[in-house]
KEROTOR-89778 format. One record per residue (C-alpha): z, y negated, x; residue number from 1; residue in three letters. Coordinates in nm, 3 decimals, always signed. Example, Ala and Ser with C-alpha at 12.3 -4.5 7.8 and 13.67 -1.06 7.14 Angstrom:
BEGIN
<site <+0.780, +0.450, +1.230>, 1, "ALA">
<site <+0.714, +0.106, +1.367>, 2, "SER">
***
This chain:
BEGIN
<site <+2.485, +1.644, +4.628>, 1, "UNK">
<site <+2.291, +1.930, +4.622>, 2, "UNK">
<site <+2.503, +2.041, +4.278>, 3, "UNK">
<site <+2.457, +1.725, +4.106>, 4, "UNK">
<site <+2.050, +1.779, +4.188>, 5, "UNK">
<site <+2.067, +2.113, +4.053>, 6, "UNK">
<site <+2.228, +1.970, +3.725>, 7, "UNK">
<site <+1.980, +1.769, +3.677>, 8, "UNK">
<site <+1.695, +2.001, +3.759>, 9, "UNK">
<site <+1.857, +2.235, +3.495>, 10, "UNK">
<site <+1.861, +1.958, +3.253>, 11, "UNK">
<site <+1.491, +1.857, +3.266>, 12, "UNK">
<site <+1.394, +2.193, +3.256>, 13, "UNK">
<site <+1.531, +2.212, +2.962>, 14, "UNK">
<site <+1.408, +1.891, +2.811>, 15, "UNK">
<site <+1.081, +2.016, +2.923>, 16, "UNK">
<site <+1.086, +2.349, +2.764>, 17, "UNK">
<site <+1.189, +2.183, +2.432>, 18, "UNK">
<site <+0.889, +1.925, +2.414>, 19, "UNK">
<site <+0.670, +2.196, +2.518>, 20, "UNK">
<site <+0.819, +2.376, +2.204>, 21, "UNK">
<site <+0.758, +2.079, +2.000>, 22, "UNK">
<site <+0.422, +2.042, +2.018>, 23, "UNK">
<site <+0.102, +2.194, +1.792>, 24, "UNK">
<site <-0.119, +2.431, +1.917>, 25, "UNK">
<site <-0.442, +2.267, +2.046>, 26, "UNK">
<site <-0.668, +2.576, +1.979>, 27, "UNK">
<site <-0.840, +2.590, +1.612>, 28, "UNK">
<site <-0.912, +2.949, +1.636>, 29, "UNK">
<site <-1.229, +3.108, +1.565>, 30, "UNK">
<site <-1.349, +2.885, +1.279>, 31, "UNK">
<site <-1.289, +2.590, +1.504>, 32, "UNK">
<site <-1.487, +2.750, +1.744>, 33, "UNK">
<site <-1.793, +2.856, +1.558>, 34, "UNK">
<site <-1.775, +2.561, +1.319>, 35, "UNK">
<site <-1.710, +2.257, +1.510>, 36, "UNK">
<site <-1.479, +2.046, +1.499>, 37, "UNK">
<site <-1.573, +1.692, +1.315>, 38, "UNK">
<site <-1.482, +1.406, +1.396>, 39, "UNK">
<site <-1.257, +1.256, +1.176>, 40, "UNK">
<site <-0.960, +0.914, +1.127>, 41, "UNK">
<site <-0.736, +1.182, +1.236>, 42, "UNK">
<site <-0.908, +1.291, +1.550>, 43, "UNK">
<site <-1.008, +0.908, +1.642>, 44, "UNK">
<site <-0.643, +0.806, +1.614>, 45, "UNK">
<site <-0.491, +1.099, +1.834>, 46, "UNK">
<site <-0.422, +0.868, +2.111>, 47, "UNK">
<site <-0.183, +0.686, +1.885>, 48, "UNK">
<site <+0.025, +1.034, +1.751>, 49, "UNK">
<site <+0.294, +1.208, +1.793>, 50, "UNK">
<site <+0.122, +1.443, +1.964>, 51, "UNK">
<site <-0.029, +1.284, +2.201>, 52, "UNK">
<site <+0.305, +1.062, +2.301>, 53, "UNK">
<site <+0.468, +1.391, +2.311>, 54, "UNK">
<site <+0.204, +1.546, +2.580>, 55, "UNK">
<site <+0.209, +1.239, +2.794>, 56, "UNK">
<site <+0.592, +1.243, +2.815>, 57, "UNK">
<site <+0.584, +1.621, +2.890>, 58, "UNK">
<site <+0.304, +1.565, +3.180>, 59, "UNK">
<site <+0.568, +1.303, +3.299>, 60, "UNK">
<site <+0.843, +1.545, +3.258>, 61, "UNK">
<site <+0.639, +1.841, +3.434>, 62, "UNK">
<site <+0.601, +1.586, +3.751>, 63, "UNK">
<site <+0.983, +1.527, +3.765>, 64, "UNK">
<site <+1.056, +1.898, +3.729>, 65, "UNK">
<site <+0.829, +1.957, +4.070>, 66, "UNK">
<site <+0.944, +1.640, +4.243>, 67, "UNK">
<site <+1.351, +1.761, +4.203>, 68, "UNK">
<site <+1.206, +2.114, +4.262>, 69, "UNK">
<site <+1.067, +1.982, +4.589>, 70, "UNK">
<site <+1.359, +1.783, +4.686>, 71, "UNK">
<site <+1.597, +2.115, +4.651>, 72, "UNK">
<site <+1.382, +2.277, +4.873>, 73, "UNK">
<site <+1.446, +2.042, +5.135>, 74, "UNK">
<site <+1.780, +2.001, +5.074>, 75, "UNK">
<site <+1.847, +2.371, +5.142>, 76, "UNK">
<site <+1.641, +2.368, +5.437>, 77, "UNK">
<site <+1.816, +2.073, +5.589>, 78, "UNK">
<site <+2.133, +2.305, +5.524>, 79, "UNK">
<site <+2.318, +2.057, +5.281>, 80, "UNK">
***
């Protein structure tokens, strides 16, 4: 049992390091900074992207990662 969570720790882990490569950089950089940013249909329709699909799932993602990460732990404690 405690192989098969492994497995799928290893798996997410690497589903979550591949969204986390898939997504833009937030940061504008210094002319975002000193500028501002306006608001545009772009920035009112972020909810709806790619991107910000892509963040949710990798919050969702992150959670799992702890959760099995947390469940190992005990596992190995319990001496399975």
């Amino acid at each position: 049992m405690l192989i098969f969570v492994t497995i799928v720790q290893l798996l997410v882990g690497l589903v979550l390091a591949t969204m986390i490569l898939f997504q833009s950089g937030k940061s504008r950089g210094l002319s975002g900074a000193i500028g501002g940013i306006a608001d545009s249909y772009m920035a009112k329709s972020k909810a709806k992207s790619l991107d910000a699909k892509l963040a949710r799932a990798t919050k969702w993602v992150g959670a799992l990662f702890v959760v099995l990460t947390l469940i190992i732990n005990c596992m190995v404690a319990a001496g399975m």
